[in-house]
LUMPA-413189 format. One record per residue (C-alpha): x negated, y, z. Coordinates in steps of 0.1 Angstrom, whole numbers. Example, Ala and Ser with C-alpha at 12.3 -4.5 7.8 and 13.67 -1.06 7.14 Angstrom:
2
+-------+-------+-------+
|    px |    py |    pz |
+-------+-------+-------+
|  -123 |   -45 |    78 |
|  -137 |   -11 |    71 |
+-------+-------+-------+
END
This chain:
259
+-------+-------+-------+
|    px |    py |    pz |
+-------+-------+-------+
|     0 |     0 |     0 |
|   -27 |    21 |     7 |
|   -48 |    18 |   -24 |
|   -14 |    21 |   -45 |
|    -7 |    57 |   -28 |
|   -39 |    70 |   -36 |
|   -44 |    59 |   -72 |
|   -10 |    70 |   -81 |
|   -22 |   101 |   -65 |
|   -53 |    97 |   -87 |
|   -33 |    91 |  -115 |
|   -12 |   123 |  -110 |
|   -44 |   138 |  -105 |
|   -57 |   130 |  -142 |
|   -21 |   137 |  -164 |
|   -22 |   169 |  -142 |
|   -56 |   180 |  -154 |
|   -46 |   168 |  -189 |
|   -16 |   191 |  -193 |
|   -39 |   221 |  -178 |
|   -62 |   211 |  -207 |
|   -35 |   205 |  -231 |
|   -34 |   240 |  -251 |
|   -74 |   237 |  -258 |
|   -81 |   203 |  -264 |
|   -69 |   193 |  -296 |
|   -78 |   155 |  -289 |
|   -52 |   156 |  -261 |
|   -24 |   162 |  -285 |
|   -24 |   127 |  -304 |
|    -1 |   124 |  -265 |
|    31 |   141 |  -265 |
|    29 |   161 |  -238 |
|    64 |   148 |  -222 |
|    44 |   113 |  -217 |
|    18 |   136 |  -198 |
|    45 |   155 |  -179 |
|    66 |   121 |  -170 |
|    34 |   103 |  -160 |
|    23 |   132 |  -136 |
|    60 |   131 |  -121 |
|    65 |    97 |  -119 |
|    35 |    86 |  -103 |
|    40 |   114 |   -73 |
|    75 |   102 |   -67 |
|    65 |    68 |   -66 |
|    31 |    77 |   -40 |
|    64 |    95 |   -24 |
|    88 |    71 |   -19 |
|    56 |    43 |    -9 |
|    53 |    68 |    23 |
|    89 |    70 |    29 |
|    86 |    29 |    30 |
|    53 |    32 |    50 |
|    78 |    53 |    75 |
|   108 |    29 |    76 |
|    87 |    -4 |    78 |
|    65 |     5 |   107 |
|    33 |     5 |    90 |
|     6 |    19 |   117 |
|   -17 |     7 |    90 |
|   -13 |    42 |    77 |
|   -28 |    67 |    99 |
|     3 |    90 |    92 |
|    26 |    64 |   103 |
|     7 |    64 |   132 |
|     7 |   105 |   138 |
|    40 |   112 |   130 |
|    65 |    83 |   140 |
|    72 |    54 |   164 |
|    96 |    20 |   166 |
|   120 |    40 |   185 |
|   134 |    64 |   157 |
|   162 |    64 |   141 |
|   160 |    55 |   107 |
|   168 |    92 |    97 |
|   141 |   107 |   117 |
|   118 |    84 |   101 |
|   130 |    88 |    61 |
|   125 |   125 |    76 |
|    88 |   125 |    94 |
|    76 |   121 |    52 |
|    76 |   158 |    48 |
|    74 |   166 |    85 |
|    40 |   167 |    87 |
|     7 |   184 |    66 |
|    -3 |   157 |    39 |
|    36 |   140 |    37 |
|    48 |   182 |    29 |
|    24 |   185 |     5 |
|    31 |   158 |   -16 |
|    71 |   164 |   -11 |
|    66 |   203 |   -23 |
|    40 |   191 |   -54 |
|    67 |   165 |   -61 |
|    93 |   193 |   -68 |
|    70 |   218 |   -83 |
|    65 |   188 |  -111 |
|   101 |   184 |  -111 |
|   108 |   217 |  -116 |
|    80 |   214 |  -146 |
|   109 |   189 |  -159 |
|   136 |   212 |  -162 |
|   113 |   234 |  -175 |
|   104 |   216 |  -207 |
|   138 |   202 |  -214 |
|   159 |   225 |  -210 |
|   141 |   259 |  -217 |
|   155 |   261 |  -258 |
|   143 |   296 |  -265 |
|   108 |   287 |  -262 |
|    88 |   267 |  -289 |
|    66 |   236 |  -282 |
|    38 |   257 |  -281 |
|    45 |   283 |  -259 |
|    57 |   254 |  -235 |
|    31 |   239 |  -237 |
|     8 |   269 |  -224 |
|    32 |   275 |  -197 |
|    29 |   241 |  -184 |
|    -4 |   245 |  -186 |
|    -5 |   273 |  -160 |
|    20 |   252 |  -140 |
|    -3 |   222 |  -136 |
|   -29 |   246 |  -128 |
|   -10 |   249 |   -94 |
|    -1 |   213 |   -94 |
|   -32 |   199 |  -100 |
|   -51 |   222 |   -71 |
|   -24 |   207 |   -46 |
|   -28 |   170 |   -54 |
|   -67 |   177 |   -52 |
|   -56 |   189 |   -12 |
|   -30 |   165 |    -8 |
|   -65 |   135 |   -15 |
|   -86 |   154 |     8 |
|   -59 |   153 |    33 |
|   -43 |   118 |    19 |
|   -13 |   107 |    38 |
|   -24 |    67 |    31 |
|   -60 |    72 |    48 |
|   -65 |    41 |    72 |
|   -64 |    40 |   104 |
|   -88 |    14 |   106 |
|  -115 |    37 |    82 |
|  -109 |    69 |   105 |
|  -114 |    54 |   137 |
|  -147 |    38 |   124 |
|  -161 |    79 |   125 |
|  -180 |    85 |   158 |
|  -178 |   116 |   173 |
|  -210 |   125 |   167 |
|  -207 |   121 |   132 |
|  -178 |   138 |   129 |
|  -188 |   169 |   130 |
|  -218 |   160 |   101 |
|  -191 |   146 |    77 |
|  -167 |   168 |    77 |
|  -190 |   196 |    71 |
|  -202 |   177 |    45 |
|  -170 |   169 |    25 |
|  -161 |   204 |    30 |
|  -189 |   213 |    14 |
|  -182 |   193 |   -17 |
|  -147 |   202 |   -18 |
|  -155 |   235 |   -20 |
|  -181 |   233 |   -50 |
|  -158 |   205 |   -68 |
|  -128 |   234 |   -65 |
|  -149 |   259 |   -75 |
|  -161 |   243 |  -106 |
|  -122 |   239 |  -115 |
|  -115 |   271 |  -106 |
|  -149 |   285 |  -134 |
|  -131 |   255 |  -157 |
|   -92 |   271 |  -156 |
|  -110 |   306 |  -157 |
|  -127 |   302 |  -190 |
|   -95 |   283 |  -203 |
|   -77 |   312 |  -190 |
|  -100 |   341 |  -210 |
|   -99 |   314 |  -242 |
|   -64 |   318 |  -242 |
|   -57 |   355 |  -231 |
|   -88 |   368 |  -256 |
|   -72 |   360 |  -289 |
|   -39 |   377 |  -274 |
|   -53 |   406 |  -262 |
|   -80 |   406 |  -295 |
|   -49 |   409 |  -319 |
|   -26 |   433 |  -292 |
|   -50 |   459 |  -299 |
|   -60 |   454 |  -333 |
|   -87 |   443 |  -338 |
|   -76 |   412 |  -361 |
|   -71 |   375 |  -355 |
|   -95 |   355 |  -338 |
|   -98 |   322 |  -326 |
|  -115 |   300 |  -300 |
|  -126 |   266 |  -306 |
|  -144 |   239 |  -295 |
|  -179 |   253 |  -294 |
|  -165 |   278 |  -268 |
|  -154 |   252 |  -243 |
|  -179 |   223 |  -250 |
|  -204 |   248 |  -238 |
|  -183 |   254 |  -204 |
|  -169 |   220 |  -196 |
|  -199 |   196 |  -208 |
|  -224 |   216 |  -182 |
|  -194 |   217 |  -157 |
|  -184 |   180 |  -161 |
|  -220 |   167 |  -159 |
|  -224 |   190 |  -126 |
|  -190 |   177 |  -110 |
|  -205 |   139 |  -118 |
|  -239 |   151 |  -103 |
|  -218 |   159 |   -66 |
|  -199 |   134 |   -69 |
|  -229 |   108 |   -70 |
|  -248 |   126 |   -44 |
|  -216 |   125 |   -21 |
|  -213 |    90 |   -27 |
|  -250 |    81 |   -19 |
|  -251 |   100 |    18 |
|  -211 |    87 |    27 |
|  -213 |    55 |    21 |
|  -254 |    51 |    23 |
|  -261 |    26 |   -13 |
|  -281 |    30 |   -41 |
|  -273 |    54 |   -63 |
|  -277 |    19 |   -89 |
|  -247 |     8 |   -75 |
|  -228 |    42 |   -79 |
|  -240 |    40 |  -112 |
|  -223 |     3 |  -114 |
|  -186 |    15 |  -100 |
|  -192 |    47 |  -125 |
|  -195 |    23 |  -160 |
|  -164 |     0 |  -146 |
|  -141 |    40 |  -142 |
|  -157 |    48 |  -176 |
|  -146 |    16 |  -192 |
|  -115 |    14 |  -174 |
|  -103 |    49 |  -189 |
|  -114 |    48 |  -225 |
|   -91 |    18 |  -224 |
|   -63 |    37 |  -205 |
|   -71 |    65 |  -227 |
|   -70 |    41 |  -260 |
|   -38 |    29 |  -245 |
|   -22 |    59 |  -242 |
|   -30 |    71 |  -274 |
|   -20 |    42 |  -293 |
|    14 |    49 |  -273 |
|    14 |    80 |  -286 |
|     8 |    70 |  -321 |
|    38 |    52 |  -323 |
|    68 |    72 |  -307 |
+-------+-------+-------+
END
């Protein structure tokens, strides 16, 4: 239960940062942008309703089950504790923001594909930031994992994943930043006429390669001190992830080949 909450959060994670990369990235499009949109939805409600279960079963497995109910509740109270308390109200609020997404894109006529598309963009921006909080503060952590912290580590670790969640957000934040200006420029370019110009890929390879091979850089170095192996075996788990999403990604797009 625990490893299906937080790779569906992973998951919602990935379509997120998909649709925020949807306007630029021309390879992206061979996916409708619906499958995107209903994968990114989908996957919360289901890490959603997994912690509602978590809840109503009992499962002190799950160190929020643990925090924020007991046998004794009414079955109410405990369908309730999900968004009662920090992680559980994160995903509940991201899980409506996505829904809202929805009605967004299916009923909003007046606008065309396009301009949706942009605006979902900007919509998964917020999304996508969220999730990445709502896996630093996962509702599914163990119980087992966190009590296995001593306190005098603690204080080490923590400062140490802060530290990396701070550089991985603000390498997203440089990443929507320039996807922001390649959109805006050609906008504001033509508003005060100057002609039409248009950003391609040269623009962003030369942001999100450097950015992507720095994010893989912390990553591997956070790996390595946490869980103290060689970075030869980080290098291992890395090829299987690689693997295992070109053939997700070949999936997907052969999905989106044929609808």
């Amino acid at each position: 239960m625990l490893n299906a909450g937080n790779s569906l959060a992973m998951l919602a994670l990935i379509t997120g940062l998909g649709l925020v990369f949807y306007p630029v990235l021309s390879g992206l499009r061979r996916i409708p942008a619906s499958l995107l949109l209903i994968t990114h939805g989908v996957s919360l409600q289901a890490a959603f309703l997994i912690l509602v279960y978590a809840l109503i079963t009992d499962d002190f497995s799950v160190s929020y089950v643990m925090s924020h109910s007991e046998t004794s509740l009414p079955l109410l109270y405990k369908v309730s504790a999900a968004w009662g308390g920090h992680g559980g109200s994160l995903l509940f609020w991201v899980m409506l923001q996505v829904g809202w997404m929805g009605l967004f894109y299916w009923f909003c006529r007046p606008f065309s594909k396009a301009q949706k598309n942009i605006a979902l963009s900007f919509m998964a921006m917020i999304s996508t930031g969220l999730i990445g909080l709502l896996l630093v503060s996962s509702p599914f952590a163990s119980v087992v994992l966190y009590a296995l912290w001593s306190p005098a580590s603690v204080v080490v670790k923590l400062s140490c994943r802060s530290l990396v969640l701070l550089s991985v957000v603000m390498l997203l934040l440089v990443a929507c930043g320039s996807i922001l200006l390649g959109t805006l420029y050609p906008i504001g370019f033509e508003a005060f006429g100057s002609g039409q110009i248009s950003v391609g890929a040269p623009y962003f390879n030369a942001f999100f390669i450097p950015l992507a091979l720095m994010l893989a850089a912390i990553l591997t170095g956070f790996s390595v001190h946490i869980r103290q192996v060689s970075v030869i075996a980080i290098a291992g788990e890395a090829t299987l992830f690689v693997l295992a999403g070109l053939v997700l990604s070949w999936l997907i797009v052969g999905i989106g080949g044929m609808t």
